[in-house]
N, C-alpha and C positions, 0 to 999 in steps of 0.2 A: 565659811560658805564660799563654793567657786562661784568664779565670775559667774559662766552657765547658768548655774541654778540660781543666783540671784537676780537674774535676765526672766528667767521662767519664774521666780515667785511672784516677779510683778506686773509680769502677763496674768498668772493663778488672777491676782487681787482685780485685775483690770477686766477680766473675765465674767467674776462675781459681782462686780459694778453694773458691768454692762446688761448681765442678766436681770438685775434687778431694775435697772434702768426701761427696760422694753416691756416689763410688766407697769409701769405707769400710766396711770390713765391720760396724763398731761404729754405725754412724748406719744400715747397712740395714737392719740389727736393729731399730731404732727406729721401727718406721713410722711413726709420728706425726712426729718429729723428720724423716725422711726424705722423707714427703708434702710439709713445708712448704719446704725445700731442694730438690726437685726443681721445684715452682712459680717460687721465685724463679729459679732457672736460667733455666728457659724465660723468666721475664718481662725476665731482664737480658740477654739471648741478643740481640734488637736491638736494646737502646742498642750492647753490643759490638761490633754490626757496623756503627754509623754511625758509633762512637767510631774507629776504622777509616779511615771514610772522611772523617772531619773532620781526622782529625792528618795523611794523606795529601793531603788539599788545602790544609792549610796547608804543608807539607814542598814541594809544589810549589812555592805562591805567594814562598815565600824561595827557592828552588832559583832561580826564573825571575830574580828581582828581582837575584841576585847573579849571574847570568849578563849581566842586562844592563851591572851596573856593571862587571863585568868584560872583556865583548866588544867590541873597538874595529870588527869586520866590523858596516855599516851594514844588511845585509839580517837577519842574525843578533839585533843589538839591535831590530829591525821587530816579528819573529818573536816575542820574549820578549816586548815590551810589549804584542799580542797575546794572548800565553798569559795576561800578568798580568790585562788584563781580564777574559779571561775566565773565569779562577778566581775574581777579585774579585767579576764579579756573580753565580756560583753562590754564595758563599760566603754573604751574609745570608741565602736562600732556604735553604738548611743549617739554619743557624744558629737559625731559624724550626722548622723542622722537630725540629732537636734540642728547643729553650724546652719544646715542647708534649711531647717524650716526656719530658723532665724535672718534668714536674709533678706532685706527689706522686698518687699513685695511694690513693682511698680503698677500706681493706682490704676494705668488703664488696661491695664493685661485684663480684664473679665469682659471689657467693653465689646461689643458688635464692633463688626470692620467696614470700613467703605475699599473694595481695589479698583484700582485704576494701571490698567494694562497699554502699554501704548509704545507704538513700532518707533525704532530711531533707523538707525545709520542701517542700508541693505534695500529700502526701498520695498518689491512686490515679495522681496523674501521673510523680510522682518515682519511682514503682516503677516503670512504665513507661520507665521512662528509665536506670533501673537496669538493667535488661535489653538494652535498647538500647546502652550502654557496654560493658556486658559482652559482646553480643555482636563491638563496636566492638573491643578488647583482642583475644578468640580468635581475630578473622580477622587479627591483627597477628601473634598467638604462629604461625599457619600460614603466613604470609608469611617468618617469620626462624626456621620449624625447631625451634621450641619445644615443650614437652610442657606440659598440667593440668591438671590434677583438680580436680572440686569439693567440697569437705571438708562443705560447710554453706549451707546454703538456707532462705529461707522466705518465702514465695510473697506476693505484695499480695492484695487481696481482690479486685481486676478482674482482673489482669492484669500482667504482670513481678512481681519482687522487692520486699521490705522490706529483705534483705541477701542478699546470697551471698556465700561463701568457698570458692578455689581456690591451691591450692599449683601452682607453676609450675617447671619445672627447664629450663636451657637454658646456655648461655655466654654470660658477660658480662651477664647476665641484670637481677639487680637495679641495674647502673651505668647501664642503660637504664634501666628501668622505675622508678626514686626520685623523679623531679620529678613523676612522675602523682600525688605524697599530696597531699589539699586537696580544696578545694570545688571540685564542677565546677556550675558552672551553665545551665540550659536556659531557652533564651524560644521558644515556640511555642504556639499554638493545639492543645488540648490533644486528644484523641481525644474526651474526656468532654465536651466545651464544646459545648453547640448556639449560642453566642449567635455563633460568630466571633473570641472576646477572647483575644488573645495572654497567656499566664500564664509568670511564671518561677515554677521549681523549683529545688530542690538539688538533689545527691547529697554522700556524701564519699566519696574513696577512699583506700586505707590500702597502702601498700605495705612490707612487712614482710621486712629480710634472713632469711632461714632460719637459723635458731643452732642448730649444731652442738654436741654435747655440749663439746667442748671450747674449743665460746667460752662459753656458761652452762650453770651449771654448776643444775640444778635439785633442790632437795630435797622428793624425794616426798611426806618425811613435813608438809611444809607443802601438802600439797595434799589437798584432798577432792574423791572420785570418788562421781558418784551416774550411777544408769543411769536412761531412761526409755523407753519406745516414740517411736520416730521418726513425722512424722508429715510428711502430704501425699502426693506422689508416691515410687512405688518395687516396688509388688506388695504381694502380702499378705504375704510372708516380712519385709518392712522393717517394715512396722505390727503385727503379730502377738508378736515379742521384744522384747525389752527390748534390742535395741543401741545404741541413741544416747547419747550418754557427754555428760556436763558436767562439768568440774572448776573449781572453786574457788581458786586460789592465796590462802590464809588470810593472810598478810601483807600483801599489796597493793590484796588484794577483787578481782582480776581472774578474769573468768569465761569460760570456753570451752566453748561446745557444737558436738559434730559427731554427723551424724547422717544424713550421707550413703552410706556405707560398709553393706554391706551384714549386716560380721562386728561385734558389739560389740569384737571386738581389734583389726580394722581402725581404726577409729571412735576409739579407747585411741590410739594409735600417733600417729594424726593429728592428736589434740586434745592430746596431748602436745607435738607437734612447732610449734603454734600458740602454747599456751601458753608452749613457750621461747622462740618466736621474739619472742611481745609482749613479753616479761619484759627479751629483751635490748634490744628496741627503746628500751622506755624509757630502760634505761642509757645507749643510747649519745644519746637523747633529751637526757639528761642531761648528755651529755657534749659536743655540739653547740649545747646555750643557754653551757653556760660560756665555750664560745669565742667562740659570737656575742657575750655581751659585753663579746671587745675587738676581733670585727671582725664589721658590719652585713653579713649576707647578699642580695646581689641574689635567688638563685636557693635560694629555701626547699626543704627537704626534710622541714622538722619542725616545722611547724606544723600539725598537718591540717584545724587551724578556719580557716585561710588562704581565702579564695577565690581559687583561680588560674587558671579558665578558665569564657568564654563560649562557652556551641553557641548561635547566633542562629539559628535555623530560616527567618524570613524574608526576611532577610538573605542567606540563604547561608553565614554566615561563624562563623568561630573565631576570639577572642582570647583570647589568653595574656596575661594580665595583669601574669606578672611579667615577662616583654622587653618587652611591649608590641609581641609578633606577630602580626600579623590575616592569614588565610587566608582565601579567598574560595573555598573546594572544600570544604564541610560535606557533600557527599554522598558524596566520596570518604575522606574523613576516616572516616564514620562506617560508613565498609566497612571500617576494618583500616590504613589509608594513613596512617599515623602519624609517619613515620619522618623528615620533613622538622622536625614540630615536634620531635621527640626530641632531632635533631642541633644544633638552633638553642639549645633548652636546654644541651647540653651546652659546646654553645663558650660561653656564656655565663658557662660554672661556672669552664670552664679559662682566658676573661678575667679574671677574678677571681684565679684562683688563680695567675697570672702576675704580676698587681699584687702580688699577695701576699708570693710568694718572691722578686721582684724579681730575676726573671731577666733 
């Protein structure tokens, strides 16, 4: 038996476990229990049906080969060494296909995202450009069906952002959007510039798994709530109460303010659901250096002081610094058209993570 298919007969078995397991009356009772066994189902649901089709193309491939040793009719043995090719060269093309759905799958890639967009180095330019990314992102969430909200804002003094924040929900959501955390940086002649002079700026973006109560687990009583009046855009019902919420997590000093929402228990909800999501980020922050140091990451997700991408305005172009991908469509890109660099990122992760398991 290959390694392979002995990989996939006891995904088969664990398959058949699992299905029997969510028709239980005692695990339906368990929702929780029962939400995470119905996931996996569905996720092992197509390795089973190539598992399937790989033990059926190898069941041929020996059927044919013992046909020919055994067939002395010369048309007959013709016929088999035929078929054997031609299983033979379906067979790596399989085999390929299986590598890549065998690659461990990281558990928050399905989660909803929290971003956080926010101007560095440039000043009234880098807000500018904060805006301009953000708009770059929502016309990406409306291309692939995505829903989000803005939880937190606050305006530059010309014109775009100093930071915005938006919660996003969608499928498959954060296993796209993780390689976007890092520095993005801009070279262009700037709106504000009468001289002509091309200027780089920053930005950083943060992209955050959404933590579910039951992945952190957050204690209130280390958190401090203070309320204030929100401020900027919104009507006078947003300026006039005290809705905008900041809290404190006393342990770590991390701080969250939302002040988008129009209810101060909106505003609570939201900067709660920020504040778990930082809090786990770190841990798994934490848990992502330990492993980097005993295997060097091509394709960062956790660094966010990283710089991982150029927008060259006169140029045209975009590089990704950590493939080393330059695109020559910066005006396409910056309508929402993401989705080339997205995928180039990801085989990049799952090169790696091939090397890794030594499939």
């Amino acid at each position: 038996m290959t390694d392979l298919l002995s990989k996939l007969e006891a995904i088969h078995y664990r398959f058949l476990e699992v299905g029997n397991l969510i028709t239980d009356p005692a695990i339906i009772s368990d929702m929780e229990r029962y939400v995470k066994l119905n996931k996996e189902y569905r996720d092992l649901d197509l390795l089973n049906i190539i598992y399937k089709q790989y033990k059926n193309l190898l069941e041929n491939i020996q059927s044919s080969r013992a046909m020919l040793e055994s067939e002395k009719d010369p048309e007959m043995r013709e016929m088999a060494k035929m078929e054997i090719d031609e299983l033979e060269k379906s067979k790596p093309v399989l085999e390929e296909e299986i590598k890549l759905m065998l690659i461990p799958k990281d558990p928050e890639d399905d989660k909803n995202a929290i971003m956080e967009l926010r101007s560095g180095t440039g000043g009234d330019e880098a807000c500018i450009f904060v805006e301009d990314v953000f708009r770059m992102y929502t016309m990406f969430f409306k291309n692939v069906g995505w829903q989000y909200e803005i939880i937190n804002s606050s305006e530059g003094s010309v014109k775009g952002f100093k930071e915005i924040s938006l919660s996003i929900t969608g499928q498959g959501l954060y296993g796209m959007l993780k390689f976007e955390s890092g520095v993005h940086r801009v070279q262009r002649v700037p709106e504000t510039e009468s001289q002509g002079r091309v200027h780089t700026s920053a930005i950083t973006v943060a992209i955050l798994p959404e933590a579910e109560e039951v992945d952190f687990e957050l204690d209130m009583n280390d958190v401090r709530k203070d309320t204030f009046r929100a401020s900027g855009a919104g009507g006078q019902h947003i300026n006039k109460t005290e809705s905008a919420i900041r809290l404190t997590h006393i342990p770590t000093g991390v701080v969250v303010e939302c002040q988008d929402g129009r209810s101060q228990h909106k505003n609570l909800a939201q900067a709660i659901s920020v504040l778990r999501s930082r809090l786990y980020q770190a841990e798994l922050d934490r848990l992502h250096n330990e492993r980097a140091a005993h295997r060097k990451t091509l394709v960062s997700t956790g660094d966010r002081s990283a710089k991982i991408r150029t927008y060259n305005y006169p140029q045209g172009r975009i590089t990704d610094h950590r493939i080393n991908k330059t695109m020559y469509n910066l005006g396409v890109f910056m309508n929402g058209d993401i989705q080339e660099m997205i995928d180039s990122l990801k085989m990049a992760e799952n090169a790696e993570k091939l090397k890794g398991n030594n499939l």
